[in-house]
Residue, then its C-alpha position, 0 to 999 in steps of 0.5 A: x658953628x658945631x652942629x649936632x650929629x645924631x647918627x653915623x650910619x655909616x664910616x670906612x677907614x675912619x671917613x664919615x660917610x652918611x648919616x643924620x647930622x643938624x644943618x643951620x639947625x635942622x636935620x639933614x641926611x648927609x652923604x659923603x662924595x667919594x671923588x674918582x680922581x683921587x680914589x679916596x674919600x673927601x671932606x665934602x657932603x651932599x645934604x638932604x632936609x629931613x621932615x620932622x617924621x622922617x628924622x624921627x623914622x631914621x632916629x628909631x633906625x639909628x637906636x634900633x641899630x645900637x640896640x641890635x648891637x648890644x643883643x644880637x648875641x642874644x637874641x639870635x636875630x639876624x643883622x638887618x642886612x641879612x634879615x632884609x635878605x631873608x624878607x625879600x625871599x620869605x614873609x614876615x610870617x614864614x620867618x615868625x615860624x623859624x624862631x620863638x622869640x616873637x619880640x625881637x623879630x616884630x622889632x626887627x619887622x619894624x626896622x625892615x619897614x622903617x628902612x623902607x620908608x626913609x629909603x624912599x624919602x631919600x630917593x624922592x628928596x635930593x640934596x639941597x647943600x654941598x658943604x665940607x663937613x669935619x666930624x668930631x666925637x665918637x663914632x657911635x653918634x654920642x657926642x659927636x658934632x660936625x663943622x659945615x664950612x663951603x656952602x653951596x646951595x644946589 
């Protein structure tokens, strides 16, 4: 059965590796298993149930990530891993201090944050499913769909 994939939050040499995808209907965070054997990537995934807040939170970090690529020329606010660098060094208002754009960096804040929360939702939850999943559509979430075949309950 096809389920949806809401966000592709992360792929490398055109793997799926992580992100929100629906499990049986629900929404789940998957995670791909990179197998040391083979050094490479495989088609298997770990799935984590997401709570309705917290698919909610990790869709605002999947359209705030769409969102800073279509502004980021723009708004000159920086790619969250290297603003999540300066936050860690400085407070948010040192960094409201360096730039006029008051805006794009509270939206930015809000991401930091949001990050943290999910982050701590994953770390606290562990997957419940191991599934094989074959991902089809277009890398940027919009109709794309996964296939989960090989279930197996942890």
């Amino acid at each position: 059965m096809k389920e949806k994939v809401y966000s592709v939050d992360n792929y490398w040499d055109m793997n799926v590796l992580e992100g929100i995808a629906d499990y049986n209907g629900k929404p789940c965070y998957y995670i791909n298993i990179f197998s040391e054997a083979e050094d490479d990537w495989t088609n298997e995934y770990l799935l984590t149930p997401l709570s309705e807040d917290i698919f909610t939170l990790g869709l605002e970090i999947w359209n705030y990530w769409l969102y800073w690529l279509r502004t980021y020329n723009q708004t000159k606010v920086p790619h969250q891993v290297e603003y999540a660098k300066q936050r860690k060094n400085h407070s948010f208002d040192f960094l409201m201090k360096a730039d006029v754009d008051t805006e794009e960096w509270l939206k930015a804040e809000q991401n930091y944050q949001n990050h943290f929360v999910f982050d701590h939702y994953l770390k606290a939850n562990q997957p419940t499913v191991k599934a094989k999943g074959v991902f089809n559509g277009k890398i940027d979430g919009t109709d794309t769909f996964v296939e989960w075949t090989n279930h197996e309950n942890l």
